[in-house]
Residue frames as a rotation matrix with the C-alpha (Angstrom) as fourth column:
UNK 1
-0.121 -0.304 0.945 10.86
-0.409 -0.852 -0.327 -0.73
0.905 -0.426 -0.021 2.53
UNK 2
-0.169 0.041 -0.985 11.55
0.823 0.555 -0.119 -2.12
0.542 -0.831 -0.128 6.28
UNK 3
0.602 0.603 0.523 10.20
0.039 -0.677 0.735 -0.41
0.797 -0.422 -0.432 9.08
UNK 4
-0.616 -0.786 -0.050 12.28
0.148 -0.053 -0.988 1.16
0.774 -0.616 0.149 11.61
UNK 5
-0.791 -0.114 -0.601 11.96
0.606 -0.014 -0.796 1.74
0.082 -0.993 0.080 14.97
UNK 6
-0.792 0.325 -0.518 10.89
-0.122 -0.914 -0.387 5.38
-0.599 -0.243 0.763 15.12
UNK 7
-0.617 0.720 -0.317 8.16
-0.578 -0.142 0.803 4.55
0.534 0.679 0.504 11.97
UNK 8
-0.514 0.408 -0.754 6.86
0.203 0.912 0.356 1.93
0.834 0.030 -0.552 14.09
UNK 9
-0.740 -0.158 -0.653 6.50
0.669 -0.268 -0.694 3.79
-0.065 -0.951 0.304 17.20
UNK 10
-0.842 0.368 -0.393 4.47
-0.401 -0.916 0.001 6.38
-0.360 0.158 0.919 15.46
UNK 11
-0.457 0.668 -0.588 2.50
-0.313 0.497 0.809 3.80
0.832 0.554 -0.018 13.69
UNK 12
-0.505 0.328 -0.798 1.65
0.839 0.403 -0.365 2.26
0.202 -0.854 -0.479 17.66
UNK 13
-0.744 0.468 -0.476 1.14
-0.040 -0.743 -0.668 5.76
-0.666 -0.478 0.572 18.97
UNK 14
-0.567 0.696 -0.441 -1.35
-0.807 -0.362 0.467 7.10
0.166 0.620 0.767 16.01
UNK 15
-0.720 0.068 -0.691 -2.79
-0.018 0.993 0.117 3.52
0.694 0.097 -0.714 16.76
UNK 16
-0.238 0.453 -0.859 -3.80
0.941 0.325 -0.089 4.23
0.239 -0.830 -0.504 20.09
UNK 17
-0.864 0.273 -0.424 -4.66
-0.325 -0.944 0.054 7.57
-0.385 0.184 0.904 19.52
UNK 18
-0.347 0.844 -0.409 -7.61
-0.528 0.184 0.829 5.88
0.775 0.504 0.382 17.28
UNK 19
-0.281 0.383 -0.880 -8.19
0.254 0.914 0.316 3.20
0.925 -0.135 -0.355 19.68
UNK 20
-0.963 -0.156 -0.222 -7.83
0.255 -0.797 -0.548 5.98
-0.091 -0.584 0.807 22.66
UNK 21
-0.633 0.728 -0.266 -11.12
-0.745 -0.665 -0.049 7.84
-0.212 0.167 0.963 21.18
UNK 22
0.381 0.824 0.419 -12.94
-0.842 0.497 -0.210 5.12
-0.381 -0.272 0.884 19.77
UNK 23
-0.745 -0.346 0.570 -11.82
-0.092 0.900 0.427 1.16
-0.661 0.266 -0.702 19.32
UNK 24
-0.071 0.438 -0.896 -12.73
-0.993 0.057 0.106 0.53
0.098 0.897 0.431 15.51
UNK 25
0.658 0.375 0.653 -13.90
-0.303 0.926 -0.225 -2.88
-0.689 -0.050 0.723 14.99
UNK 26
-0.442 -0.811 -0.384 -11.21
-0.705 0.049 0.708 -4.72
-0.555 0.583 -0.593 13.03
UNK 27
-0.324 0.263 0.909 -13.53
0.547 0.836 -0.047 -6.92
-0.772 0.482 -0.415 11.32
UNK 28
0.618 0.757 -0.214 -14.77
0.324 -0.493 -0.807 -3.77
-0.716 0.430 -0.550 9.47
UNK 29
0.816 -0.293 -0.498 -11.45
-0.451 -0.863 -0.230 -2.81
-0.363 0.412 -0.836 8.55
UNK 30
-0.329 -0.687 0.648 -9.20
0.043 0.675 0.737 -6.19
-0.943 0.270 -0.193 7.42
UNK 31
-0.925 -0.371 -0.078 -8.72
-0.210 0.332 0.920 -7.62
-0.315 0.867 -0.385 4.46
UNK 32
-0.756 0.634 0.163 -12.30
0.584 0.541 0.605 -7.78
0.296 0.552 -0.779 2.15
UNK 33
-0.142 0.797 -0.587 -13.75
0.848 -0.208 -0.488 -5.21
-0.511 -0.567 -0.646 3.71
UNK 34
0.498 0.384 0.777 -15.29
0.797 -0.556 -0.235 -2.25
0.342 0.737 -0.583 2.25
UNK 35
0.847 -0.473 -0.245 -13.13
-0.244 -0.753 0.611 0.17
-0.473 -0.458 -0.752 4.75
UNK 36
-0.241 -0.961 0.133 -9.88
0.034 0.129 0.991 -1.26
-0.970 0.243 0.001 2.83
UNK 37
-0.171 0.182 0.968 -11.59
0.960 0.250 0.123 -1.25
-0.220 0.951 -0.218 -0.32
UNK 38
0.897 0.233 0.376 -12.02
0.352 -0.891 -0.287 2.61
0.268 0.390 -0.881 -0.07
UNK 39
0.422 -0.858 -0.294 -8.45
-0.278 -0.431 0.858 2.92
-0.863 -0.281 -0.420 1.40
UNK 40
-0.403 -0.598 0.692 -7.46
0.768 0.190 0.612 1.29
-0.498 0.778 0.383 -2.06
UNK 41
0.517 0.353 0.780 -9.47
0.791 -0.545 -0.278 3.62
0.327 0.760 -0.561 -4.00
UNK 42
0.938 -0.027 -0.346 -7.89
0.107 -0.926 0.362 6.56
-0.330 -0.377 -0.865 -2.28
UNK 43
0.074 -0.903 0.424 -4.52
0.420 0.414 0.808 4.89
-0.905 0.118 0.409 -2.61
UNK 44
-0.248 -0.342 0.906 -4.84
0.943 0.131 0.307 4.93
-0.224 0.930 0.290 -6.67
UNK 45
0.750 0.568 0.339 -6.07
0.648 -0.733 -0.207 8.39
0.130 0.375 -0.918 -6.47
UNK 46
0.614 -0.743 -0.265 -3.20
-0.409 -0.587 0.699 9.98
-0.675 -0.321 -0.664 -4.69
UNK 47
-0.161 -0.537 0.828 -1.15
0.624 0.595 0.507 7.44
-0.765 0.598 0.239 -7.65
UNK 48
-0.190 -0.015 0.982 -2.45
0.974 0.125 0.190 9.19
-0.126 0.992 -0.010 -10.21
UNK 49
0.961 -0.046 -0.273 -2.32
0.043 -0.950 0.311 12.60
-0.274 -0.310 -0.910 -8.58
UNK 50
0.451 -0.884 -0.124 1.16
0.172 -0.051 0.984 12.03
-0.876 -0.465 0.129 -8.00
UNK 51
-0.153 -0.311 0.938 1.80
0.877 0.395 0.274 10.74
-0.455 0.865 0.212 -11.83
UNK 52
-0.068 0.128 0.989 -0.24
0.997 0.041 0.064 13.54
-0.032 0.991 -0.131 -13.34
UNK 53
0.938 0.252 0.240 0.04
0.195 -0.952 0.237 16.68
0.288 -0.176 -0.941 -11.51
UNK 54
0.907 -0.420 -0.032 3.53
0.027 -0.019 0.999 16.02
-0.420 -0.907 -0.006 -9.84
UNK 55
0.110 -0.942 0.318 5.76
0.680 0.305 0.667 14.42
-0.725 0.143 0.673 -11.89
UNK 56
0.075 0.295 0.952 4.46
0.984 -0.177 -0.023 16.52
0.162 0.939 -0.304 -14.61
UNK 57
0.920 0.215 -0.328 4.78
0.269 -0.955 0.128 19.95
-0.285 -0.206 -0.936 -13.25
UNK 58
0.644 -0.623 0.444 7.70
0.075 -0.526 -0.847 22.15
0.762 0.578 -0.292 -14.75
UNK 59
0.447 -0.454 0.771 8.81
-0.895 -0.218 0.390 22.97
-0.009 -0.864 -0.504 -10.96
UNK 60
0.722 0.008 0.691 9.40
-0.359 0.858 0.366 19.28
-0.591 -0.513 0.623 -10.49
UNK 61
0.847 0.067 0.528 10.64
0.437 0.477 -0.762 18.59
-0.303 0.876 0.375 -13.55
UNK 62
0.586 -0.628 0.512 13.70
-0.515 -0.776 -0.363 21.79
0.625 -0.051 -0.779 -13.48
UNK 63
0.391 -0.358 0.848 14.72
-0.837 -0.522 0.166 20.11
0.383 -0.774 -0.503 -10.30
UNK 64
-0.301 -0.711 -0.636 16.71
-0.565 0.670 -0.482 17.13
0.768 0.214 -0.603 -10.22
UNK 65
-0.987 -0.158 -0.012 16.22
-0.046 0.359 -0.932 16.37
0.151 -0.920 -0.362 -6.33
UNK 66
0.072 0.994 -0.078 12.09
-0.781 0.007 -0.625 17.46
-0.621 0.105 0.777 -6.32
UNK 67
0.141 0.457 -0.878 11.87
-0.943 0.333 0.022 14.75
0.303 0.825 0.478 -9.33
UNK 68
-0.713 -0.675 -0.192 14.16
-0.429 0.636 -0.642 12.31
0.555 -0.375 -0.742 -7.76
UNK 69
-0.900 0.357 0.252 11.40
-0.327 -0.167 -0.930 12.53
-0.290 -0.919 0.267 -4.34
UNK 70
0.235 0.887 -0.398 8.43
-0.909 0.055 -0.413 12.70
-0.345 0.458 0.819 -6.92
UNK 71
-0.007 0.407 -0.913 9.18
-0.816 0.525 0.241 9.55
0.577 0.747 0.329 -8.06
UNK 72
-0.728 -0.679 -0.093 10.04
-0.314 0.451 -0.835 7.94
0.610 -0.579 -0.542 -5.26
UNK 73
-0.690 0.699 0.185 6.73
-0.336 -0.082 -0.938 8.74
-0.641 -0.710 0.291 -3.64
UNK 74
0.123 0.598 -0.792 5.02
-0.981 0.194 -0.005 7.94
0.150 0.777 0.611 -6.97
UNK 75
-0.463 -0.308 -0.831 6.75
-0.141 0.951 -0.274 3.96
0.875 -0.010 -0.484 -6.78
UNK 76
-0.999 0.030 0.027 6.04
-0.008 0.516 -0.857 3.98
-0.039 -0.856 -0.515 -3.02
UNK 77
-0.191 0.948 0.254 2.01
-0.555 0.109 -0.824 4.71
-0.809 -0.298 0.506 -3.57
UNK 78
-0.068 -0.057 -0.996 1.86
-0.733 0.680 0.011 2.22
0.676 0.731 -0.088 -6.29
UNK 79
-0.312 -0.297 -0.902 3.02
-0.327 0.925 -0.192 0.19
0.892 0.235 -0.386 -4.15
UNK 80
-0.831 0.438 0.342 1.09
-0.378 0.006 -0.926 0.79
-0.408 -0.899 0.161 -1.38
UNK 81
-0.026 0.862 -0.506 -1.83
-0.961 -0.161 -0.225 0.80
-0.275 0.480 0.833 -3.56
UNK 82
-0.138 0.306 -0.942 -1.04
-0.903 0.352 0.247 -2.78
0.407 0.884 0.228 -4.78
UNK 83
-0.969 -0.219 -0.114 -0.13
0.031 0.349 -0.936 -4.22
0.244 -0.911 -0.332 -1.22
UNK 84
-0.272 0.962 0.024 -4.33
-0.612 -0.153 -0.776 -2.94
-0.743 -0.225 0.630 -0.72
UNK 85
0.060 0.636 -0.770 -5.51
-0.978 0.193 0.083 -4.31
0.201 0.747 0.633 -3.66
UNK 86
-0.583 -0.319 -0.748 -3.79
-0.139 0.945 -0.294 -8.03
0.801 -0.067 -0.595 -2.63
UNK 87
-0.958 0.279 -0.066 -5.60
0.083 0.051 -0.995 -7.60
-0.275 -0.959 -0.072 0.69
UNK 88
-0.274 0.954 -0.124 -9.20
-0.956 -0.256 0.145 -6.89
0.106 0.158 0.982 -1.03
């Protein structure tokens, strides 16, 4: 997935919004740290929300376009989730 413009822009703002209130230390929060090591755990949690409450629901599951979305988001945390895990 390539980032556009307008995702990036938000990703800067919300950025400095954090950095605005208080500048995190980025050594706490790169690659090997225990702050990315609980953003992976969260990561596979919302994965296996997604898998076992989402895709699985009847609503979802009736609706062509809802499944379609559900799975879409289901592939994309995965793959967020493994994009963290490479970074531990």
């Amino acid at each position: 997935m390539e980032i556009d413009d307008e995702l990036e822009n938000h990703r800067l703002e919300t950025l400095n919004e954090h950095e605005f209130v208080r500048r995190p230390d980025k050594a706490n929060h790169g690659p090997g740290t225990m702050n990315m090591a609980q953003a992976a755990m969260i990561a596979e949690v919302c994965a296996a929300n997604l898998d076992t409450y989402v895709l699985q629901s009847y609503s979802v599951l009736i609706d062509p376009e809802l499944y379609r979305l559900a799975t879409i988001a289901s592939e994309a945390v995965g793959e967020l989730n493994s994009a963290i895990q490479d970074r531990l």
